[in-house]
C-alpha positions in Angstrom: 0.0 0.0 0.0 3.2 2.2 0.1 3.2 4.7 -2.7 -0.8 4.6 -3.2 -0.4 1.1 -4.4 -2.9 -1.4 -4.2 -3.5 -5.3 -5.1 -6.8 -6.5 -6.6 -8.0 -9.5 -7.8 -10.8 -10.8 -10.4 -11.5 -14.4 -9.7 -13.8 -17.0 -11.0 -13.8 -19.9 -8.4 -15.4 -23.3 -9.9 -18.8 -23.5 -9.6 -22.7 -25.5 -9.6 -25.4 -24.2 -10.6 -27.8 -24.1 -7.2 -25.6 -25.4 -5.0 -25.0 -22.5 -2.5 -23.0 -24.8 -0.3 -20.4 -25.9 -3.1 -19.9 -22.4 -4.5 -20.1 -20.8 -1.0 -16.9 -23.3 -0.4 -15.0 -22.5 -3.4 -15.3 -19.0 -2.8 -13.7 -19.1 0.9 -10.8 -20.9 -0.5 -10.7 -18.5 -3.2 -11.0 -15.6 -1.2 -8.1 -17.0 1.3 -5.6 -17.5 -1.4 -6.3 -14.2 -3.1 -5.9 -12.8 0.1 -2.8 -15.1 0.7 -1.2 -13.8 -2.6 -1.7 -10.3 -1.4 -4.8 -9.2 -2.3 -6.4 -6.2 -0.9 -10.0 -5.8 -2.9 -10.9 -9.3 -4.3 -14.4 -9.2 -6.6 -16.1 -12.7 -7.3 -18.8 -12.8 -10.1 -22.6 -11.8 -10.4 -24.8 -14.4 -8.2 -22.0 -16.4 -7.6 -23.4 -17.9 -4.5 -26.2 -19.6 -6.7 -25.1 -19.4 -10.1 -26.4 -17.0 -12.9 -28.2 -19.5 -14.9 -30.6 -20.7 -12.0 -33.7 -18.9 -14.1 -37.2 -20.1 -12.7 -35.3 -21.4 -9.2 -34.9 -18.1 -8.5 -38.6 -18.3 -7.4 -37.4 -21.3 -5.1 -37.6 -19.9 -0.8 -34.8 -22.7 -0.2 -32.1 -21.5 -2.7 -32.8 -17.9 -1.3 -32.3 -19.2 2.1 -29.4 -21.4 1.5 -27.7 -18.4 -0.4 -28.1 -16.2 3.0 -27.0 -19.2 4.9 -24.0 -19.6 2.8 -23.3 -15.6 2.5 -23.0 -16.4 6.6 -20.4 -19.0 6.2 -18.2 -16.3 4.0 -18.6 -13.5 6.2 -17.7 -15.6 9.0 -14.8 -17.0 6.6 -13.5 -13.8 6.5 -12.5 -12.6 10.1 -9.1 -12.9 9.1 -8.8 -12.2 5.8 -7.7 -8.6 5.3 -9.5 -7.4 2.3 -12.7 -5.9 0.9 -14.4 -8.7 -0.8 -17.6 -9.0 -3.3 -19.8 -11.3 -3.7 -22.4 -11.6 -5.4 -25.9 -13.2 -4.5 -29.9 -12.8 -5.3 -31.7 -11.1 -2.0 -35.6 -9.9 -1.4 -37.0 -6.9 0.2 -40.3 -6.4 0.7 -41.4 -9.1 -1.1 -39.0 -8.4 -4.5 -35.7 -9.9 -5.4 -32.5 -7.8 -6.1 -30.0 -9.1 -7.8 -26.8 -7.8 -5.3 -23.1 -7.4 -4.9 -22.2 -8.2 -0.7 -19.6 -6.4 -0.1 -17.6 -8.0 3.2 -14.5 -6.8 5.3 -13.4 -9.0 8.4 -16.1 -10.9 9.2 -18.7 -8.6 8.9 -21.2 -7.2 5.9 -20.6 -3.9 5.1 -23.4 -3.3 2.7 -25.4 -4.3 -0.2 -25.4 -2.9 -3.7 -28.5 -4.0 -6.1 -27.9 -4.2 -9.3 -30.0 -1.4 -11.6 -29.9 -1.8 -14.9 -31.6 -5.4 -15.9 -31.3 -6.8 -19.3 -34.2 -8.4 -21.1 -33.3 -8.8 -24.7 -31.9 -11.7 -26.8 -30.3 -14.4 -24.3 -31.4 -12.7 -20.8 -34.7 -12.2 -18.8 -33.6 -11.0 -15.8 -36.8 -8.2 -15.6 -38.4 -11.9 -15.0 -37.2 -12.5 -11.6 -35.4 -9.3 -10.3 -36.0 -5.6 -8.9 -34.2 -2.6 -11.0 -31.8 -1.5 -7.4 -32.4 2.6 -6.2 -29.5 4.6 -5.9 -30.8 5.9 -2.5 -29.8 4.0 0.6 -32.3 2.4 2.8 -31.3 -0.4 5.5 -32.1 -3.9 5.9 -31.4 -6.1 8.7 -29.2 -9.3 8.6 -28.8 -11.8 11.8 -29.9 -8.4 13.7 -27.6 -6.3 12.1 -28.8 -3.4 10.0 -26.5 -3.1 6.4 -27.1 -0.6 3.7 -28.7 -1.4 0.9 -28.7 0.8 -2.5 -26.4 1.6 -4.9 -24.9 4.6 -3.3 -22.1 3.6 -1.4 -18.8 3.9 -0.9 -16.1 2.1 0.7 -13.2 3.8 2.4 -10.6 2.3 3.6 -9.0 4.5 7.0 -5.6 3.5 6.1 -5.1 4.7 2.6 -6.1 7.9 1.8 -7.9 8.2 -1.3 -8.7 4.4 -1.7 -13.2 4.3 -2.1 -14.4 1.6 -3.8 -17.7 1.2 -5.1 -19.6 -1.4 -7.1 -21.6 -1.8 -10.5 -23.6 -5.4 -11.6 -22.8 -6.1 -15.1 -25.2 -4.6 -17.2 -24.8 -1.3 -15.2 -21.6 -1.0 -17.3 -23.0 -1.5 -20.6 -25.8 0.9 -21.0 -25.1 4.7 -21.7 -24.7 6.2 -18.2 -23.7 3.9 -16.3 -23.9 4.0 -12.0 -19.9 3.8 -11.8 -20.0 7.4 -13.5 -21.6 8.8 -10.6 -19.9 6.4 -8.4 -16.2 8.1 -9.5 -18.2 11.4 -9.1 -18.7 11.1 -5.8 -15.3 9.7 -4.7 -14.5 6.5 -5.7 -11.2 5.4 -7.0 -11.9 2.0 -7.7 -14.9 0.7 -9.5 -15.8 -3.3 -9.0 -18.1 -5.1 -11.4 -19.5 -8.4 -10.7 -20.7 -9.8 -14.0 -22.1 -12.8 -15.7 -21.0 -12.0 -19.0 -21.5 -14.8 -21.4 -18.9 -15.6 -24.8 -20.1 -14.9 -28.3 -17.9 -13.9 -31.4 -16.2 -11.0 -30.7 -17.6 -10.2 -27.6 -14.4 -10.3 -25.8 -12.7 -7.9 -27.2 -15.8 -5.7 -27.0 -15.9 -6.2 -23.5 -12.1 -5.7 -23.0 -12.7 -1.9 -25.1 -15.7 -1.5 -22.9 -13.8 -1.7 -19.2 -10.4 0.1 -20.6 -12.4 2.9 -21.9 -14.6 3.3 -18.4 -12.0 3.7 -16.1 -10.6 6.2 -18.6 -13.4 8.0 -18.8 -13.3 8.2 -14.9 -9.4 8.1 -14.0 -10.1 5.3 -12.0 -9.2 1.4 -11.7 -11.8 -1.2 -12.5 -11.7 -4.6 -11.7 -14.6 -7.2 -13.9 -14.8 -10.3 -12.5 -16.7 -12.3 -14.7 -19.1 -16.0 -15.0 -16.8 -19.0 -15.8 -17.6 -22.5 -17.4 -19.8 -24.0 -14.1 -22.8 -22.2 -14.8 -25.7 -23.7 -17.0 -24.6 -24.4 -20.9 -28.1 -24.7 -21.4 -28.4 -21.8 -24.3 -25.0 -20.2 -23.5 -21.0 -20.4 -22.5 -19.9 -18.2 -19.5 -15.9 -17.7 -20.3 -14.7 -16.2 -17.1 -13.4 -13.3 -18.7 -11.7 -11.3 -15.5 -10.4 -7.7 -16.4 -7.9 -5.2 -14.6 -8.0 -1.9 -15.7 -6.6 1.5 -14.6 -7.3 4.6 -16.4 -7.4 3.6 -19.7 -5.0 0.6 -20.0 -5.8 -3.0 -19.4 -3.4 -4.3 -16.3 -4.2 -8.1 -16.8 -6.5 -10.0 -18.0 -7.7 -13.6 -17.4 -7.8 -16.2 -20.8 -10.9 -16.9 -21.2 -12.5 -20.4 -20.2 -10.5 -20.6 -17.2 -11.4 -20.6 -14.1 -8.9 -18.7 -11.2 -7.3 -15.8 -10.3 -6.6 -12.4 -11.9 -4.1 -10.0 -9.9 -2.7 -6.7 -10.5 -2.1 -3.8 -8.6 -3.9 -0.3 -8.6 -2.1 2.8 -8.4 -4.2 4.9 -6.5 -1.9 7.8 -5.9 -1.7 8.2 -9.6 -5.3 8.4 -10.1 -5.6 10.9 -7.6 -3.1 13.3 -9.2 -4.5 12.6 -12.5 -7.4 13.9 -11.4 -6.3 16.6 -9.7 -5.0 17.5 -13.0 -8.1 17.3 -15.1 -10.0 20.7 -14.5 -12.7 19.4 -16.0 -13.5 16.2 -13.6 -16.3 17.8 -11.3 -15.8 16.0 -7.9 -18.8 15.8 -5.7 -21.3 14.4 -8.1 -25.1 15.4 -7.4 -26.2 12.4 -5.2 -25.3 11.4 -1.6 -23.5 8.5 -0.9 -23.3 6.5 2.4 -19.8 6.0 3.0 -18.5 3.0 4.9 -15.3 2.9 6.8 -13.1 -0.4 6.4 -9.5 -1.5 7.5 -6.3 -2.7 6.3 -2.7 -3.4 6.9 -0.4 -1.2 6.2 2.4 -3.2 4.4 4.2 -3.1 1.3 2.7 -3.8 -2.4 5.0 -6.5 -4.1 4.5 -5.2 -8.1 3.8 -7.3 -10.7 2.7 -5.2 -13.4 4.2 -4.0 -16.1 6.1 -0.9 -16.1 7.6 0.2 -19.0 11.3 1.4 -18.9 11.2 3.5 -21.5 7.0 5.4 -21.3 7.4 7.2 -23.7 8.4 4.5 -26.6 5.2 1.8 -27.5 6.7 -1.6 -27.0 5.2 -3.3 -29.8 6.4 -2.5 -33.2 3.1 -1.6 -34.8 2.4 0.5 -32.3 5.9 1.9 -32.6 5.7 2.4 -36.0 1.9 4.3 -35.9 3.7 6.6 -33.0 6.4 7.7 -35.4 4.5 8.3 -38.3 1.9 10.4 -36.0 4.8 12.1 -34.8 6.5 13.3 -37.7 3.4 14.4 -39.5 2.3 16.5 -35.9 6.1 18.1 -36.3 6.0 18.3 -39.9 2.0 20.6 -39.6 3.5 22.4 -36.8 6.3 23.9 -39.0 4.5 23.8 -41.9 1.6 25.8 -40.6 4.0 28.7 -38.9 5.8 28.9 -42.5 2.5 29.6 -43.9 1.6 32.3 -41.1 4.5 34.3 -41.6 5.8 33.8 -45.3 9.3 32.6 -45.0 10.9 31.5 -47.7 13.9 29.6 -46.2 14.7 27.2 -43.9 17.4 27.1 -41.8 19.0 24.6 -39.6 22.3 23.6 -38.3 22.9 20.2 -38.8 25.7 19.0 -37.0 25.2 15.0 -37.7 23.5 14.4 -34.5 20.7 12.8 -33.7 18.4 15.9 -32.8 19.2 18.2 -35.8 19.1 14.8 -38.0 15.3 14.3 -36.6 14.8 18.1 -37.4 16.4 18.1 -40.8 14.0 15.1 -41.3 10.9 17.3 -39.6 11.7 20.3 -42.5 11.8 17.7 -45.4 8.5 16.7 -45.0 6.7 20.0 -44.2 8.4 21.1 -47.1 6.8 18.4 -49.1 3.5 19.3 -47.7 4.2 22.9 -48.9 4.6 21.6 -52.0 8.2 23.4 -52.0 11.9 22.7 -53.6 13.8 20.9 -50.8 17.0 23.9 -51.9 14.7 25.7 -49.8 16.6 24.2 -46.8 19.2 25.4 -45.9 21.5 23.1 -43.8 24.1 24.7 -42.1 27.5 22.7 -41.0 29.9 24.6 -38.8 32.7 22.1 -38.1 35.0 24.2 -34.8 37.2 22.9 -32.0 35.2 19.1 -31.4 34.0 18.1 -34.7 34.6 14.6 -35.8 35.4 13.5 -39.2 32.5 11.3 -38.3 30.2 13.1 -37.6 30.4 16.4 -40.1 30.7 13.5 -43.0 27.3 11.9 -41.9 25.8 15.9 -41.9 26.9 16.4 -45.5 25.6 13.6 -46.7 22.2 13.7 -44.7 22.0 16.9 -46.6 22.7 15.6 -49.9 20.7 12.6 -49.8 17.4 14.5 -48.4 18.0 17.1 -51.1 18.7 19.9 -49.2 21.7 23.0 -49.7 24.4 22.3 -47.9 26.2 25.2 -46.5 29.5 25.0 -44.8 30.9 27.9 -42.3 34.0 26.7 -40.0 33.8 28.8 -36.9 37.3 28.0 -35.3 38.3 31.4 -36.2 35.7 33.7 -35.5 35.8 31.6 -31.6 39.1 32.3 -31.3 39.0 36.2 -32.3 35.6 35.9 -29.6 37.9 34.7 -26.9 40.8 37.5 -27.7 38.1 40.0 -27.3 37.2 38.7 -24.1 40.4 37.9 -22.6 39.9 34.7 -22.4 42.4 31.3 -22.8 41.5 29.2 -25.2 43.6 26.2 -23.5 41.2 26.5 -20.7 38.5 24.3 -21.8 36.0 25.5 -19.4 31.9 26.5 -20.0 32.9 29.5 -21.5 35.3 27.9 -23.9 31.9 25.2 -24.5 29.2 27.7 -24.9 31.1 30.4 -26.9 31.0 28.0 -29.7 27.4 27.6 -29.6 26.4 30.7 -29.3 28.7 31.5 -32.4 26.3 28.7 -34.1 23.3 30.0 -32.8 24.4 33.8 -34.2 25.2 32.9 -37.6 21.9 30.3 -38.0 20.0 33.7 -37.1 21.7 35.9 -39.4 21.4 33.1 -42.5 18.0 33.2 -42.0 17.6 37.3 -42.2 19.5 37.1 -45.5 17.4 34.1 -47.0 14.0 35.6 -45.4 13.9 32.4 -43.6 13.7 30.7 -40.2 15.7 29.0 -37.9 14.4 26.0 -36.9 15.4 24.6 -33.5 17.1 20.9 -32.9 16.9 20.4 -29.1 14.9 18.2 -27.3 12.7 17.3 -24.2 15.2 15.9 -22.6 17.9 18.4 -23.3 15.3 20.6 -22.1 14.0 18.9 -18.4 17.8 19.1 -18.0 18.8 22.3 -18.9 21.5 20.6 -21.6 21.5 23.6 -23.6 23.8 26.9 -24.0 21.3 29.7 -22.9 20.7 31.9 -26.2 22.8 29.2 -27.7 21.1 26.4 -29.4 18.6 26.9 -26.6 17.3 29.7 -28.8 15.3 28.9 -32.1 12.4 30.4 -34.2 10.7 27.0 -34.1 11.1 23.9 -32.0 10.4 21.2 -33.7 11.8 18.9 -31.1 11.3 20.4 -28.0 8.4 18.1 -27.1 10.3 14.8 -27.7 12.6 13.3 -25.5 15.5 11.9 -26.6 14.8 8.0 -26.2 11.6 8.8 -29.0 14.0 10.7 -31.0 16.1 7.5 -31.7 12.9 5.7 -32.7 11.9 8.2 -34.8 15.5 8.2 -36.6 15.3 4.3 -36.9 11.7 4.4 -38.0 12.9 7.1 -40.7 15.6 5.3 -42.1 13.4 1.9 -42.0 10.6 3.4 -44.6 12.7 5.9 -46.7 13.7 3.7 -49.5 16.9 5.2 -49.7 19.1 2.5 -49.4 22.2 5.2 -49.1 20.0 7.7 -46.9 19.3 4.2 -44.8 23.1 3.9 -43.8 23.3 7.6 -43.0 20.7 7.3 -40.5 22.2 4.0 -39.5 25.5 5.7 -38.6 23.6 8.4 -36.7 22.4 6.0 -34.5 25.2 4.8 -33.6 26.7 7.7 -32.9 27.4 8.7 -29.2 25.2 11.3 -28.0 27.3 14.9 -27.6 27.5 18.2 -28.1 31.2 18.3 -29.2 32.3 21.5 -27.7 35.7 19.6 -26.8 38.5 18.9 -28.7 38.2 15.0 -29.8 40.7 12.0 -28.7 42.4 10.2 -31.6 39.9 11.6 -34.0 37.3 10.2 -31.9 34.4 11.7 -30.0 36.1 13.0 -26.6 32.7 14.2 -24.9 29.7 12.0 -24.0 26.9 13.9 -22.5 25.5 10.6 -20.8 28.6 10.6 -19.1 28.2 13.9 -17.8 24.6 13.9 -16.9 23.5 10.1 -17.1 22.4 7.7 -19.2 18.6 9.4 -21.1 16.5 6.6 -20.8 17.0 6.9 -17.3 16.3 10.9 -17.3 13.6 10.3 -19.4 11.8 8.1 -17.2 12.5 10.2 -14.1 10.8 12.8 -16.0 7.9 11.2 -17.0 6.8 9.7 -13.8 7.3 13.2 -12.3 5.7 15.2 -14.8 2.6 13.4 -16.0 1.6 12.1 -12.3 3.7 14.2 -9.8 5.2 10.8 -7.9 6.9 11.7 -5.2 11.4 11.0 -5.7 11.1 8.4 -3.6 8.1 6.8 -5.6 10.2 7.7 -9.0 12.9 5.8 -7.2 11.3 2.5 -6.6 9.4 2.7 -9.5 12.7 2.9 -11.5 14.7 0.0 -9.9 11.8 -2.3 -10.6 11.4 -1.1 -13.9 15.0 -1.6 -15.0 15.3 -4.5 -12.9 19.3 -5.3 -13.0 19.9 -2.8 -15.8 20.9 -0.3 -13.3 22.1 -0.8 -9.7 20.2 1.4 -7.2 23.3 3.6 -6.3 23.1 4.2 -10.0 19.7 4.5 -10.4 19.7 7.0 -6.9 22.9 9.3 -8.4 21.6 10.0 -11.4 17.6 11.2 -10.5 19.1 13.4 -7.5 21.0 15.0 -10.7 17.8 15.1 -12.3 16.1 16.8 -9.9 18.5 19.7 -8.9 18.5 20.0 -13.0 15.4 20.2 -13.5 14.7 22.7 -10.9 18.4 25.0 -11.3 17.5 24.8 -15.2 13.4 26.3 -15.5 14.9 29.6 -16.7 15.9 28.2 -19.7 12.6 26.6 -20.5 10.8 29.9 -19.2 11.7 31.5 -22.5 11.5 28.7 -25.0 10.6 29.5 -28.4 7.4 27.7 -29.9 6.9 24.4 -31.0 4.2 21.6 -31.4 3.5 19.7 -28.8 3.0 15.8 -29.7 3.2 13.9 -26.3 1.3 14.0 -22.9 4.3 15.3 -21.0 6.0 18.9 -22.3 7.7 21.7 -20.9 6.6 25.0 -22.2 6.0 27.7 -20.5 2.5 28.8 -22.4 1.3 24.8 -21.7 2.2 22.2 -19.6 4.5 23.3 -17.0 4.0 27.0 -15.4 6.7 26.9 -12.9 9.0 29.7 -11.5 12.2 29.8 -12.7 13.6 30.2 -8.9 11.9 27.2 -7.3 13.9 25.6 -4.7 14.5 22.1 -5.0 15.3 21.6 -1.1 11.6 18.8 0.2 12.5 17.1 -3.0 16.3 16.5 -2.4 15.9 15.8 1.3 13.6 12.8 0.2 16.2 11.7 -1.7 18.5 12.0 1.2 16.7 9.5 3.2 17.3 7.2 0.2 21.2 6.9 0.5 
């Protein structure tokens, strides 16, 4: 539960139809090995305690009675189980049935939620033996007790801020407003759904669409537990389809026609800052709830879902591969449309055989394409000083040849070293004026090319450079458009590689090819042997570590020492933790040293859900002091 996170679990326990006192059974020993495993909120399916497909017996007083009977036998099961546990039977009041989920902490019933919304069209006829549930909460009594019933609850847990939990029947998720909407509304983080959803072609990945897109639509996790193979094949198959979602992305998933257990783990502080994000998610709803207190341990959350070391890179090729080309056209409209606005004729870039001015130089060729223009309207500007590599000013040229583009070649040694006469200063002293000098040389004739072409400079740096601060202030910090500013450097490799894979340029291919394999630098120093001398992931550490610090921080505000363990599992043995803890405590006195560089960034599109520009997504002052954050990561040494 450390770090707002959470296990669930979705399980479909074996099952016969009517037999209260075999499925009441299976779902004790269900419940105690879910809970075993780690489970904090474990969901059973709809009318699990008699079966779904018990039709007519419904009418039957003993199966009513065994099911209370047997709903006795699992509260009393659970005294020492320490979860929040659903389950699902058919119950009357005042002389009608309601089809219910039980929810049950520590041996005792904490409520009863009816279902609403009752399908009775092609296989079901449910409106012939149950109730439509009210959202408003009356009270029954069981074995002397009274318990809530209604659909209006929610289920807090003391321990863990933040963590309600509320409950939905199957169908309630299928129709247009489902009760879960004003369930999240009202509070609740996590939405349970106990369902007896049976298998027909293509239903699966309906369903699957159907609970990923809910708890998007209300930043919240969802957990579908869901009808397996015991109950009645008399018209249809139940598949035991069990779901995990969270905001949008599916967690786990059960095969279907299985029966057992479905685990994953909820990350309830995320959801909470996501929707402290979202102006537009209007907490408090317009019904009231009765909200029910229940207890946990405090202890830690072993993780076993995925987390993906690099966020902002798909894993799956075809995914990869749609990303890029989404990408490229985004950068590619950006530019073209601020070309339109202001009439250039020109456009100019250095290109220093890099990846980020290769992605740039790729970003121009196709708006100029769109614009229907002569690729000799780029200019690409090479301006070879003190660090250049053979290597690397070969691989510009021909990047420029091969794309079409005029090449233009200015050698700045000179005009540095008359910079540092006027200035008094040594040019054996290799320092960060000796570094940024030569950048802001670049930066001044880039500018001045594009006055005399009536063009526009077009920026090379990246996200990364940018969360940083890896960039020469008014140097190649300073652009008249930014095509890259929004990526971070582990996308621009993918979009480099995905380049080179669809060109059809052989030749162009190899270019790229090389590119990649270039290490990343600025090459400000003189080299070694004719080889590159200065690696910036040596100086600042490894990007696809950066980048995932800054993702993490940015799009859900985890705290460093969140970031932290979040890291060390997600690189696994990649990284060691003294690694892992050196390099994000330079991240974050970085990032907050460097905002007065980003405070004045020029435009550009953004294309991601995480960007640093001042008119968007981050509105931070540019003397922020980084001192809560770094003594968090104090306590980590």
């Amino acid at each position: 539960m450390r770090h707002g996170f959470v296990k669930v679990a979705a399980v479909t326990p074996d099952l016969k139809v009517a037999d209260c006192i075999f499925n009441a059974a299976q779902t004790c020993v269900k419940m105690k090995e879910a809970a075993d495993a780690g489970a904090k909120i474990i969901v059973f399916p709809e009318l699990g305690l008699t079966g779904y497909t018990c039709s007519d017996l419904f009418w039957q007083e003993h199966l009513l009675t065994s099911a209370k009977h047997e709903l006795h036998q699992i509260i009393f099961a659970s005294k020492d189980v320490d979860a929040l546990v659903f389950v699902g039977l058919p119950w009357e009041k005042e002389g009608k049935l309601y089809n219910v989920a039980a929810a049950i902490s520590r041996g005792r019933l904490l409520g009863l939620i009816p279902k609403h919304f009752l399908p009775n069209y092609a296989e079901f006829y449910e409106a012939r033996h149950f109730t439509p549930g009210e959202r408003t909460v009356t009270w029954v009594e069981f074995e002397g007790t009274p318990v809530p019933f209604g659909m209006n609850q929610l289920f807090c847990c003391k321990e863990m801020e933040g963590l309600a939990v509320a409950a939905e029947v199957c169908e309630d998720l299928w129709v247009p407003d489902p009760p879960s909407t004003e369930h999240a509304l009202a509070g609740a983080t996590v939405i349970v759904n106990l369902s007896a959803s049976d298998e027909n072609t293509g239903k699966s990945r309906y369903r699957e669409a159907l609970v990923a897109n809910q708890s998007a639509r209300l930043v919240s996790g969802y957990i579908y537990a869901s009808a397996g193979d015991g109950e009645s094949t008399t018209d249809l198959v139940f598949g035991g389809h069990n779901l995990i979602a969270e905001n949008g992305s599916i967690l786990n998933q059960s095969p279907r026609f299985q029966k057992g257990i479905t685990y994953s783990e909820l990350d309830i502080h995320k959801l909470r800052s996501e929707r402290r994000r979202m102006t537009t998610f209007h907490a408090g709803g317009t019904e009231v709830y009765e909200k029910i207190a229940f207890h946990l341990e405090k202890e830690e959350t072993q993780l076993t879902r995925h987390m993906a070391p690099m966020p902002f890179v798909p894993s799956g090729k075809t995914d990869r591969d749609r990303r890029c080309e989404e990408i490229l056209t985004i950068q590619a409209l950006g530019l073209k449309k601020r070309i339109e606005h202001t009439g250039c004729k020109s456009f100019v870039v250095g290109i220093s055989g890099g990846l980020d001015s290769t992605l740039a130089l790729l970003v121009i060729s196709k708006a100029v394409d769109m614009l229907g223009m002569d690729r000799k309207n780029i200019l690409s500007v090479t301006m070879p000083c003190f660090g250049t590599t053979d290597r690397t000013y070969r691989n510009a040229c021909e990047l420029t040849e091969k794309l079409g583009a005029c090449l233009c070649e200015i050698n700045i040694k000179e005009a540095v070293n008359v910079h540092f006469k006027d200035i008094g200063h040594d040019p054996e002293n290799h320092d960060v004026t000796y570094e940024n000098s030569q950048a802001r040389e670049r930066t001044q004739i880039l500018m001045d090319l594009a006055n005399q072409s009536g063009g526009m400079v077009i920026g090379t740096g990246d996200l990364s450079e940018l969360a940083l601060g890896w960039a020469t202030y008014n140097g190649d910090h300073m652009s008249m458009y930014a095509v890259n500013a929004s990526i971070p450097k582990t996308l621009v490799r993918h979009l480099v590689k995905y380049y080179a894979d669809t060109c059809g340029d052989e030749k162009l291919c190899q270019v790229l090819l090389d590119v990649l394999d270039t290490p990343v630098s600025p090459e400000l120093l003189p080299p070694e042997d004719g080889v590159i001398s200065q690696k910036t992931e040596d100086l600042v550490g490894p990007y696809e570590l950066h980048d995932f610090f800054l993702y993490h921080m940015m799009r859900y505000g985890e705290e460093p020492s969140k970031v932290y363990r979040l890291a060390k599992y997600a690189f696994g043995d990649a990284y060691t933790p003294e690694t892992i803890l050196k390099w994000l405590k330079t991240f974050y006195r970085r990032f907050f040293s460097q905002q007065f560089k980003r405070s004045c960034l020029p435009d550009g599109p953004k294309v991601g859900s995480v960007a640093v520009s001042p008119r968007g997504d981050l509105r931070m002052p540019s003397d922020a002091c980084v001192r809560i954050w770094s003594m968090e990561l104090e306590q980590l040494s």
